[in-house]
LUMNULO-754116 format. One record per atom (N, C-alpha, C): residue number from 0; residue in one letter; z, x, y. Coordinates in steps of 0.001 Angstrom, whole numbers, always signed. Layout:
N
{vexlum NUM	baro A	Z Z	X X	Y Y}
...
***
This chain:
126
{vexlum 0	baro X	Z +0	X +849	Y -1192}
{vexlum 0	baro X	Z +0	X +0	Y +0}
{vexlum 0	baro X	Z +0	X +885	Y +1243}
{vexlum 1	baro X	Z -737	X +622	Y +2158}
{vexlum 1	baro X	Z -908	X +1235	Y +3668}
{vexlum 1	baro X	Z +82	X +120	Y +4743}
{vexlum 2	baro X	Z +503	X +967	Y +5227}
{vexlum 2	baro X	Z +1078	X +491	Y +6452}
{vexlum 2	baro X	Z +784	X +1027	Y +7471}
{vexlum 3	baro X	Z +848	X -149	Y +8294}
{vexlum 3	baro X	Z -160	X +366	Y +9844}
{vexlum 3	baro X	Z +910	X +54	Y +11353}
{vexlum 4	baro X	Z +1222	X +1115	Y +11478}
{vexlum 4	baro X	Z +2253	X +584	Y +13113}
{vexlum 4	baro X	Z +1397	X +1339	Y +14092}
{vexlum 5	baro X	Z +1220	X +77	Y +15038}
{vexlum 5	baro X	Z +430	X -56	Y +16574}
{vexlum 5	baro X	Z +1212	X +1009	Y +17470}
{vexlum 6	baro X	Z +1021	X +1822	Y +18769}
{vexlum 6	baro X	Z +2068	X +1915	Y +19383}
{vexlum 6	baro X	Z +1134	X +1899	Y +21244}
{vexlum 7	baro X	Z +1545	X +1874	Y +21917}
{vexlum 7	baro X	Z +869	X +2517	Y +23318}
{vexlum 7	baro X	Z +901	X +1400	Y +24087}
{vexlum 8	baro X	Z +1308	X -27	Y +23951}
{vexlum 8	baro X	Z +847	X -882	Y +24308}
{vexlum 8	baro X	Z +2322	X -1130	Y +25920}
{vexlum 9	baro X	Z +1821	X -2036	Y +26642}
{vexlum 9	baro X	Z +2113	X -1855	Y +28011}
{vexlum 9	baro X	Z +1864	X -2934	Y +29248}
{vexlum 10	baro X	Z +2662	X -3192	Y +30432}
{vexlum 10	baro X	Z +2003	X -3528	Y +31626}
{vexlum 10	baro X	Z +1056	X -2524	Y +32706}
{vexlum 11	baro X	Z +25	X -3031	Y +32582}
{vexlum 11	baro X	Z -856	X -1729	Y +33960}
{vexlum 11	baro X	Z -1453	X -2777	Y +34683}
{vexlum 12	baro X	Z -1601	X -2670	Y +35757}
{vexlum 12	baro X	Z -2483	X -2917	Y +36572}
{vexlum 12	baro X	Z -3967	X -2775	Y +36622}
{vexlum 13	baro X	Z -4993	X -3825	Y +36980}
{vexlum 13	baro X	Z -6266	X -4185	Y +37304}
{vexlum 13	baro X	Z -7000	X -2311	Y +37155}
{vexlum 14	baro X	Z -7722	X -1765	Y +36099}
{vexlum 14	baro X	Z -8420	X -1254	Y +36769}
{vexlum 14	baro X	Z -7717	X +101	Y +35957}
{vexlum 15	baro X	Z -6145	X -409	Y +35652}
{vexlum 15	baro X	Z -5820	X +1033	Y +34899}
{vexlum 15	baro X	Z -6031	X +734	Y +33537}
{vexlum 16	baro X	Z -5188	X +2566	Y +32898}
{vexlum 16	baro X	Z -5840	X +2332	Y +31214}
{vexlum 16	baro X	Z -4530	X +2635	Y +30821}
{vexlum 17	baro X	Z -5005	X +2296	Y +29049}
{vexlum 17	baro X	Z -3977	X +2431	Y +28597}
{vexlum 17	baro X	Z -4389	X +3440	Y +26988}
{vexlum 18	baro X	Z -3641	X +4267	Y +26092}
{vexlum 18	baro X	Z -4469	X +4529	Y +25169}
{vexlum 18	baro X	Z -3795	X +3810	Y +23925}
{vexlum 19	baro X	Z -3938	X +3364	Y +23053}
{vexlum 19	baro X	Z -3076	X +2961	Y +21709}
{vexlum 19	baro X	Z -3653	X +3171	Y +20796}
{vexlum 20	baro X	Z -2209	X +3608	Y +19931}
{vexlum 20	baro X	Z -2573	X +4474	Y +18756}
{vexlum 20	baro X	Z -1806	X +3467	Y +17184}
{vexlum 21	baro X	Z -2380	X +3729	Y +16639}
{vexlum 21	baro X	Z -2036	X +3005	Y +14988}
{vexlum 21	baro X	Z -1727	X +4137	Y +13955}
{vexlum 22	baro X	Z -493	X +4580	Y +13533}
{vexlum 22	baro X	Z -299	X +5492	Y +12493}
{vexlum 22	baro X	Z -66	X +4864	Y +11733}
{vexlum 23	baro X	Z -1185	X +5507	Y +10035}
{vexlum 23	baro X	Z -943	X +4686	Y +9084}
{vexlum 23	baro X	Z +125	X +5871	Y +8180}
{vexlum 24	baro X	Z +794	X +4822	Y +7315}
{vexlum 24	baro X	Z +1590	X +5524	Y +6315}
{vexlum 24	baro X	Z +1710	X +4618	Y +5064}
{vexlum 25	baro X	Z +2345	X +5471	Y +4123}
{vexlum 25	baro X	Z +2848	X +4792	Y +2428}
{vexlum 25	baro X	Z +1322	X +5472	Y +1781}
{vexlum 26	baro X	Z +703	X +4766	Y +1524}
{vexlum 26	baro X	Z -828	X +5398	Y +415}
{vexlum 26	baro X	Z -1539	X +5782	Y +1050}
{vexlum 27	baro X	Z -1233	X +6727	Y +1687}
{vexlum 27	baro X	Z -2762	X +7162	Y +3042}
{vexlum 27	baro X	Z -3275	X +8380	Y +2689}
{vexlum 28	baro X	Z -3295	X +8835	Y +1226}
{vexlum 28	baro X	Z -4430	X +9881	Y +404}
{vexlum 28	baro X	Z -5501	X +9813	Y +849}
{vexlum 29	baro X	Z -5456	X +8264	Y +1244}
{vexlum 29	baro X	Z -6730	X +7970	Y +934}
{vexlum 29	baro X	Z -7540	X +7291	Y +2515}
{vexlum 30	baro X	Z -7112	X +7662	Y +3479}
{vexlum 30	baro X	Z -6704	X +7083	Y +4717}
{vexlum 30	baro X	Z -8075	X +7435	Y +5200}
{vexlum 31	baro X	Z -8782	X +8704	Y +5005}
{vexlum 31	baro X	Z -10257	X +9089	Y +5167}
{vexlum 31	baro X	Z -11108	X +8178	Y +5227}
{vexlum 32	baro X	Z -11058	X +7575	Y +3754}
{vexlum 32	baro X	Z -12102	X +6412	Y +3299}
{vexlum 32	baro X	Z -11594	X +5299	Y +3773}
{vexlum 33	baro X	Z -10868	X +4905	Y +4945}
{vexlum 33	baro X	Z -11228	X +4041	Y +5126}
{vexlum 33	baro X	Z -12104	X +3223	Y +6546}
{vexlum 34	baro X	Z -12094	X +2318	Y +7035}
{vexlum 34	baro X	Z -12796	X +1968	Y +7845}
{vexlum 34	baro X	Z -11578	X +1526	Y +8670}
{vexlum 35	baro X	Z -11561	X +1816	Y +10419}
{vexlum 35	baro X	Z -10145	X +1200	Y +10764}
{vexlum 35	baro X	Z -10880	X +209	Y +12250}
{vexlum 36	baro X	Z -10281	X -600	Y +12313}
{vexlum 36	baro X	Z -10292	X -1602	Y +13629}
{vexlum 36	baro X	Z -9132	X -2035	Y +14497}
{vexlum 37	baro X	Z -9682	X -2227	Y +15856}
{vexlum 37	baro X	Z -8747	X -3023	Y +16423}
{vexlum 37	baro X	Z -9411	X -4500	Y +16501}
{vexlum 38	baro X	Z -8528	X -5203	Y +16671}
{vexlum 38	baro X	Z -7947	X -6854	Y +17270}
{vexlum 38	baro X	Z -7559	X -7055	Y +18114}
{vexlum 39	baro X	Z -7712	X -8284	Y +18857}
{vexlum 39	baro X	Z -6666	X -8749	Y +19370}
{vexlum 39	baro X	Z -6157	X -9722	Y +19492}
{vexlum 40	baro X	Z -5544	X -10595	Y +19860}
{vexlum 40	baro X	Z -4973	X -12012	Y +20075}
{vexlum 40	baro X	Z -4484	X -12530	Y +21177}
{vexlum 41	baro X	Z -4934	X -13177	Y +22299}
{vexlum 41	baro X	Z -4845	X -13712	Y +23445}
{vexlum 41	baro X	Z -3625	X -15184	Y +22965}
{vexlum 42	baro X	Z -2650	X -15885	Y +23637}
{vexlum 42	baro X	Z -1958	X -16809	Y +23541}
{vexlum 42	baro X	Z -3165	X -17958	Y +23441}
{vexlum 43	baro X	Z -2894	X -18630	Y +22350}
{vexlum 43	baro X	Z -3909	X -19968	Y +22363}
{vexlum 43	baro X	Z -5410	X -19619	Y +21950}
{vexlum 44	baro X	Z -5198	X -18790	Y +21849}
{vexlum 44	baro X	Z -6899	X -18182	Y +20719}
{vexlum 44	baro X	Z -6815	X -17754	Y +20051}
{vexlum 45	baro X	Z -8089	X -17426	Y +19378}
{vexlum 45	baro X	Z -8793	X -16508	Y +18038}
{vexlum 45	baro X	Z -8420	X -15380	Y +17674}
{vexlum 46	baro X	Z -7930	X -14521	Y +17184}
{vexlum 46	baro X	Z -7894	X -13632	Y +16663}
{vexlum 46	baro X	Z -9767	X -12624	Y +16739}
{vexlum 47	baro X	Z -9706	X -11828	Y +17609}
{vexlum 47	baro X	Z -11060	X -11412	Y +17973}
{vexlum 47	baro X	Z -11064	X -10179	Y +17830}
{vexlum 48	baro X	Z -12668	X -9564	Y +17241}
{vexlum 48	baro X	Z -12809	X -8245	Y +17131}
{vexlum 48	baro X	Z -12839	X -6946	Y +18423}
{vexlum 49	baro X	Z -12202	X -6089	Y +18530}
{vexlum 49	baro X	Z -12162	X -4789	Y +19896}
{vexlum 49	baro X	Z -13433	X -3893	Y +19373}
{vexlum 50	baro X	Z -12867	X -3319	Y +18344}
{vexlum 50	baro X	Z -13784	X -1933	Y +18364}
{vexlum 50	baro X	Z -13363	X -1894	Y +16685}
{vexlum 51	baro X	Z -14235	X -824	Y +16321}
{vexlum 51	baro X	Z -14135	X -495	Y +14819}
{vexlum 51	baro X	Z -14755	X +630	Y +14811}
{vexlum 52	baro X	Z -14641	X +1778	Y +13859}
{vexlum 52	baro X	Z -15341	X +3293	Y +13245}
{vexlum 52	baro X	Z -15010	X +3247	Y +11749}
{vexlum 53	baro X	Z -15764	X +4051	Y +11109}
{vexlum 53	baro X	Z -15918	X +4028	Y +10198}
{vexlum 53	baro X	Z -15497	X +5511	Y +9469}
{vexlum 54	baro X	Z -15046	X +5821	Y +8308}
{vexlum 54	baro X	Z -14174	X +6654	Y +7767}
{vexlum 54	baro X	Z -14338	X +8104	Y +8231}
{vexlum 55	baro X	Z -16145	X +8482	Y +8411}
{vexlum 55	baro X	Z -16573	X +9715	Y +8992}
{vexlum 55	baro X	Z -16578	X +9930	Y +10639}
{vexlum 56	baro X	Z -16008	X +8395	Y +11128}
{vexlum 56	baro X	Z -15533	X +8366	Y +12758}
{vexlum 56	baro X	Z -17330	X +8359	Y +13263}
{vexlum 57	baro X	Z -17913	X +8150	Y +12754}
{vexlum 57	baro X	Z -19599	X +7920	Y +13435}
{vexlum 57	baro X	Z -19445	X +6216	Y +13963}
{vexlum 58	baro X	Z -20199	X +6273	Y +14349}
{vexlum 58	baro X	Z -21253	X +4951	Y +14484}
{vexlum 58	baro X	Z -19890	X +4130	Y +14849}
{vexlum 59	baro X	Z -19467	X +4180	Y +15828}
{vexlum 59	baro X	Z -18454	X +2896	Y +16389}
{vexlum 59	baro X	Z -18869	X +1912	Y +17201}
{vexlum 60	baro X	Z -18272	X +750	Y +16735}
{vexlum 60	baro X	Z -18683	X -679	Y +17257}
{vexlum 60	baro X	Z -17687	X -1176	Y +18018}
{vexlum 61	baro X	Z -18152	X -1721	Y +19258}
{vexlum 61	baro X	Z -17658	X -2831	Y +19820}
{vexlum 61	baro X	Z -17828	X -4082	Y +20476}
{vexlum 62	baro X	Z -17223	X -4837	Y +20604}
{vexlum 62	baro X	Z -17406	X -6140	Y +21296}
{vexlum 62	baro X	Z -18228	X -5740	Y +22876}
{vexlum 63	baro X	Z -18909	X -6832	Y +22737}
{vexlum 63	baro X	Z -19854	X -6692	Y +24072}
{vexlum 63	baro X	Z -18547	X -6881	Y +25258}
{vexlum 64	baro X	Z -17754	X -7402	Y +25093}
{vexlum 64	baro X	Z -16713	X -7444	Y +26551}
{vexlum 64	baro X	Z -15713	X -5892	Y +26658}
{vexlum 65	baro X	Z -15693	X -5331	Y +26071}
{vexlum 65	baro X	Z -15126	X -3912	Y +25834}
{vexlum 65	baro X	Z -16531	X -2821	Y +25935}
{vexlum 66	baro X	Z -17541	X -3174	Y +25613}
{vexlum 66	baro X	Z -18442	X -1991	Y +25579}
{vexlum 66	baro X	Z -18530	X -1151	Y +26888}
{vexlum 67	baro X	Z -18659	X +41	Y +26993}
{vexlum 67	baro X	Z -18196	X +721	Y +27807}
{vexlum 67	baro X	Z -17537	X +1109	Y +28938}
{vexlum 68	baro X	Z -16357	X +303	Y +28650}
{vexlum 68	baro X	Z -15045	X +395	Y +29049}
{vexlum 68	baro X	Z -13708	X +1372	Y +27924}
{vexlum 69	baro X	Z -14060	X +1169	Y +26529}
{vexlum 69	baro X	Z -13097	X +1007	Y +25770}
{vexlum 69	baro X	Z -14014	X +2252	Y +24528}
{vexlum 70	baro X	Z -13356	X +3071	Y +24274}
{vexlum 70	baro X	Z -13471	X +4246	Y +23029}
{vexlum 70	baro X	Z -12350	X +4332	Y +22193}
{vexlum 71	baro X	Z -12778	X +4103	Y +20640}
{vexlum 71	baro X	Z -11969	X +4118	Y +19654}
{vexlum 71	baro X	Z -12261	X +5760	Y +18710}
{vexlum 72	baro X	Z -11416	X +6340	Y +18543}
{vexlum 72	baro X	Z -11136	X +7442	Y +17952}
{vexlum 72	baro X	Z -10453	X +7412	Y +16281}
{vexlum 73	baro X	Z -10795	X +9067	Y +15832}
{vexlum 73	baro X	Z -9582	X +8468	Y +14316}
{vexlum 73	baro X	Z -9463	X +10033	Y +14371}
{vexlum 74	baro X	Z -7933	X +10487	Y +13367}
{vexlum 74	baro X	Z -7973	X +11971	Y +13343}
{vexlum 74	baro X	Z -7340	X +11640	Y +12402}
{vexlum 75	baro X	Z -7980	X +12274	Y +11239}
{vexlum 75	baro X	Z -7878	X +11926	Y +9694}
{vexlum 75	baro X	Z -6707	X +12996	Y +9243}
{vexlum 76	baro X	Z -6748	X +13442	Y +10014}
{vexlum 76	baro X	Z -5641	X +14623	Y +9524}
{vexlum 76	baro X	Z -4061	X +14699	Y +9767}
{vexlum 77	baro X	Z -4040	X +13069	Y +10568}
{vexlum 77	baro X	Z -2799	X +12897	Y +11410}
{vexlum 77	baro X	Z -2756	X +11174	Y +11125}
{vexlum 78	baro X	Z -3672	X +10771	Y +9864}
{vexlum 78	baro X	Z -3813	X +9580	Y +9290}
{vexlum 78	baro X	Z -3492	X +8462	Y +11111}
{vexlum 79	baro X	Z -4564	X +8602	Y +11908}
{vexlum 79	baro X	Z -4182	X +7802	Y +12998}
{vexlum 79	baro X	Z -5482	X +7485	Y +13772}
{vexlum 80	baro X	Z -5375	X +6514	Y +13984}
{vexlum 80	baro X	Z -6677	X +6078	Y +15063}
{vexlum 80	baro X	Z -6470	X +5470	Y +16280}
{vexlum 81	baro X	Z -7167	X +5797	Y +17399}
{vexlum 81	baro X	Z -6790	X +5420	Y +18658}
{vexlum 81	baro X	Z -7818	X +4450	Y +19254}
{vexlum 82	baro X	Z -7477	X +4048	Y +20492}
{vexlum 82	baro X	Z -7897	X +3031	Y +21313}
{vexlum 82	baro X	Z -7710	X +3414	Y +22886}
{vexlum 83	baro X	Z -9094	X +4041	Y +23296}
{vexlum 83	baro X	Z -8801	X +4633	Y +24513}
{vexlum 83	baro X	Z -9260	X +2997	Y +25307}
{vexlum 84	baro X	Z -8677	X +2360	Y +26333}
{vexlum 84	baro X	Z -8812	X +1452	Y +27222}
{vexlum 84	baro X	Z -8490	X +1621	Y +28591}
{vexlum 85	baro X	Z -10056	X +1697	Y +29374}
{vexlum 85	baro X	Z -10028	X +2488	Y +30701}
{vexlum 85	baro X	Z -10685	X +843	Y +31382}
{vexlum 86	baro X	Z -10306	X +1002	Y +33020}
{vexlum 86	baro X	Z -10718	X -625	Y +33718}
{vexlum 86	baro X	Z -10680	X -1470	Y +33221}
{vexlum 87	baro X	Z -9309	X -1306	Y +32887}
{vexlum 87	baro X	Z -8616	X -3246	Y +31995}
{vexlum 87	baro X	Z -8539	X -4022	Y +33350}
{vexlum 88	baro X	Z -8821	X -5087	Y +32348}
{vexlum 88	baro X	Z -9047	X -6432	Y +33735}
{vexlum 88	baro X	Z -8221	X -7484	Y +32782}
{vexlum 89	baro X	Z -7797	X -8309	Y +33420}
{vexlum 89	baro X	Z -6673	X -9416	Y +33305}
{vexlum 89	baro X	Z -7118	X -10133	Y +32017}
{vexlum 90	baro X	Z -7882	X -9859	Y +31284}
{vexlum 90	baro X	Z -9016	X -10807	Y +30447}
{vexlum 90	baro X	Z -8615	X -10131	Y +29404}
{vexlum 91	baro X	Z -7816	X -8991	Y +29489}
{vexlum 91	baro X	Z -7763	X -8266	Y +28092}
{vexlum 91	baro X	Z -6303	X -7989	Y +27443}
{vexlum 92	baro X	Z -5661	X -8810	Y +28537}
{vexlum 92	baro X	Z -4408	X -9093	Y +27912}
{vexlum 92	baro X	Z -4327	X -9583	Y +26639}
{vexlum 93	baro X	Z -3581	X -9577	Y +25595}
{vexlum 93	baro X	Z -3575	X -9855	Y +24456}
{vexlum 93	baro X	Z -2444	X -8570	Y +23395}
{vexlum 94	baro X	Z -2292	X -9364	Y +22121}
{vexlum 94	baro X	Z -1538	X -8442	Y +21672}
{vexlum 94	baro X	Z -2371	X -7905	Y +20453}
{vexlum 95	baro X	Z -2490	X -6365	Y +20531}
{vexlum 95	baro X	Z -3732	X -5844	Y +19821}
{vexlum 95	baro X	Z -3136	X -5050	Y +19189}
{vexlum 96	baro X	Z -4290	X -5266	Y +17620}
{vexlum 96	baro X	Z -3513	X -5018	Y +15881}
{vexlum 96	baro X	Z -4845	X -4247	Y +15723}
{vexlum 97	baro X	Z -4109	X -3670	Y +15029}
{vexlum 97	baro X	Z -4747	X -2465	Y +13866}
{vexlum 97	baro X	Z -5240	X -2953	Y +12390}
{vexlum 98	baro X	Z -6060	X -2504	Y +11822}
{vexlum 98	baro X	Z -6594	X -3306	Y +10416}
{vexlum 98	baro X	Z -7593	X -2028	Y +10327}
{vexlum 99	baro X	Z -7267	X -1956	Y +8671}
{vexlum 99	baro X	Z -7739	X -1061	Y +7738}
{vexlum 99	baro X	Z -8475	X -1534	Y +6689}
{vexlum 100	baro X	Z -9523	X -1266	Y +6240}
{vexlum 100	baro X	Z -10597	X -1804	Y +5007}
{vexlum 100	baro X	Z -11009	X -554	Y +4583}
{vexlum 101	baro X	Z -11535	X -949	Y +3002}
{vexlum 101	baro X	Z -12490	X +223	Y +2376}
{vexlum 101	baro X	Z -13674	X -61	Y +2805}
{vexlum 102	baro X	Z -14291	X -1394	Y +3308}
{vexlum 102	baro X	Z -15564	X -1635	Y +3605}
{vexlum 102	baro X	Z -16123	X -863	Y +4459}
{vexlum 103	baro X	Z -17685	X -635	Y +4462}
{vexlum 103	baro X	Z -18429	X +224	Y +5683}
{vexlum 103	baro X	Z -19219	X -1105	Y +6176}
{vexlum 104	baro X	Z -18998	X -2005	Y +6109}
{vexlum 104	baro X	Z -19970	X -2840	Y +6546}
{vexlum 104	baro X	Z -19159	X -4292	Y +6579}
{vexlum 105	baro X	Z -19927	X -5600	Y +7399}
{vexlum 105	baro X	Z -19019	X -6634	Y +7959}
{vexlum 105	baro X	Z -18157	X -5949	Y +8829}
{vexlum 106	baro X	Z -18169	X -4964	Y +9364}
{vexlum 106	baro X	Z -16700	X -4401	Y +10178}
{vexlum 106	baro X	Z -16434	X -5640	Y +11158}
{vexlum 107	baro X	Z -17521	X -6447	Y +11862}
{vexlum 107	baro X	Z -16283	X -6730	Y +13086}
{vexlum 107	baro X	Z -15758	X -8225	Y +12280}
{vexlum 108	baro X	Z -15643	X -8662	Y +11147}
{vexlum 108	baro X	Z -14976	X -9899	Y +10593}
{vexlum 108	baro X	Z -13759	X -9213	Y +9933}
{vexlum 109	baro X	Z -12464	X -10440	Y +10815}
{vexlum 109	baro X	Z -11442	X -10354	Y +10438}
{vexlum 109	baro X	Z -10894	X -9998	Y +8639}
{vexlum 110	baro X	Z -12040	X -10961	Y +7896}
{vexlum 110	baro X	Z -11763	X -11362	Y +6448}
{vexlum 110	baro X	Z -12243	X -10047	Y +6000}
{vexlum 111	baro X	Z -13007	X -9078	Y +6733}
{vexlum 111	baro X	Z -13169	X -7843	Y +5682}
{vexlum 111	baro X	Z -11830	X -6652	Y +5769}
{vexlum 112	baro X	Z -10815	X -6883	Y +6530}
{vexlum 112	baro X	Z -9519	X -6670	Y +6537}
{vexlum 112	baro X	Z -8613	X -6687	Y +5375}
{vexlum 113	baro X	Z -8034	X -6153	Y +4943}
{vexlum 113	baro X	Z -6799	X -6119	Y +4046}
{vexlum 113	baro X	Z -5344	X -5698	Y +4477}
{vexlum 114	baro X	Z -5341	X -4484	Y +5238}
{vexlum 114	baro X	Z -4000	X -4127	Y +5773}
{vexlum 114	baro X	Z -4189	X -4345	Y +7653}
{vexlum 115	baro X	Z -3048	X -5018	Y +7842}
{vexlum 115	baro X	Z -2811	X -5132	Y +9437}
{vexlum 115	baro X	Z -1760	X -4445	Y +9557}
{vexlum 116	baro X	Z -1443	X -4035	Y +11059}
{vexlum 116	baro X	Z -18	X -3730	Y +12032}
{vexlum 116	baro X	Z +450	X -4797	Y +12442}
{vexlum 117	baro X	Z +1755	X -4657	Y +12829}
{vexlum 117	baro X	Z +2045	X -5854	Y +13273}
{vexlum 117	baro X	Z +1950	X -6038	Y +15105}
{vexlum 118	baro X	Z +1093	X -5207	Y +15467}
{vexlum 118	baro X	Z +559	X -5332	Y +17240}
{vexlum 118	baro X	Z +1410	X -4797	Y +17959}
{vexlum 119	baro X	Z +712	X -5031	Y +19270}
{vexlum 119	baro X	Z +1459	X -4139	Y +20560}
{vexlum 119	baro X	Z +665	X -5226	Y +21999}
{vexlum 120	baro X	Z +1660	X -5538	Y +22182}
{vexlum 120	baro X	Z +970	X -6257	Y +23337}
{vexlum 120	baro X	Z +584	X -5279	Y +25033}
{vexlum 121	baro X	Z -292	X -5892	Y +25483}
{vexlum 121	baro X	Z -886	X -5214	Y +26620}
{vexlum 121	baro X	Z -1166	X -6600	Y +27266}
{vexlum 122	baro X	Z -248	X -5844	Y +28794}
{vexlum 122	baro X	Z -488	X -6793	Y +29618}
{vexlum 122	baro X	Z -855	X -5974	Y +30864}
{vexlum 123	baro X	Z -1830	X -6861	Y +31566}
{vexlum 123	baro X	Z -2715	X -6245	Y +32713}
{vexlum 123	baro X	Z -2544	X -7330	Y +33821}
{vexlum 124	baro X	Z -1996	X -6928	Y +34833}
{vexlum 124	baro X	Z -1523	X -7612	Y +36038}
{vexlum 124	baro X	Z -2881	X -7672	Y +36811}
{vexlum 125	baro X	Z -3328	X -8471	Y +37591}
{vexlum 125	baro X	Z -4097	X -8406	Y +38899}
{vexlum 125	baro X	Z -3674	X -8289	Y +40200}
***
């Protein structure tokens, strides 16, 4: 079993950043292969995809409302992946989770998920 704890999360202001990081632990031999994402969850909505990379850290995806604003990282050697978030705007408040899969593909659906964090909320003032 993998366990995933969120950390970095915060109040900033319009425009600032924030970075958050997810260290995984318990079975993370194997932490390479996997594929890691963020989430997030706004009060009264969906559960929605941020960003995702894939085990060799290539080819990262994100949501068209994060795209180049927001860079996701992984350092396999420190079983951890990050979430750089630069010109947050009030819209991106939410409390944002970490999720781990063996899959290389479906990344931005929730259901190709198996292990979550239990989040870090970020709040962005205007």
């Amino acid at each position: 079993q993998v366990q995933l704890v969120e950390s970095g999360g915060g109040l900033v202001q319009t425009g600032g950043s924030l970075r958050l990081s997810c260290a995984a632990s318990g079975r993370t031999s194997g932490f390479s292969n996997y594929s890691m994402a963020w989430f997030r969850q706004a009060p009264g909505e969906e559960r929605e995809f941020v960003a995702a990379i894939r085990w060799s850290g290539g080819d990262p995806r994100f949501a068209d409302s994060v795209k180049g604003r927001f860079t996701i990282s992984r350092d396999n050697a420190k079983n951890t992946v990050y979430l750089q978030m630069n010109s947050l705007k009030p819209e991106d408040t939410a409390v944002y989770y970490c999720a781990a899969t063996m899959r290389s593909t479906f990344l931005r659906a929730k259901n190709s998920y198996v292990h979550w964090g239990q989040g870090t909320q970020v709040t962005v003032s205007s």
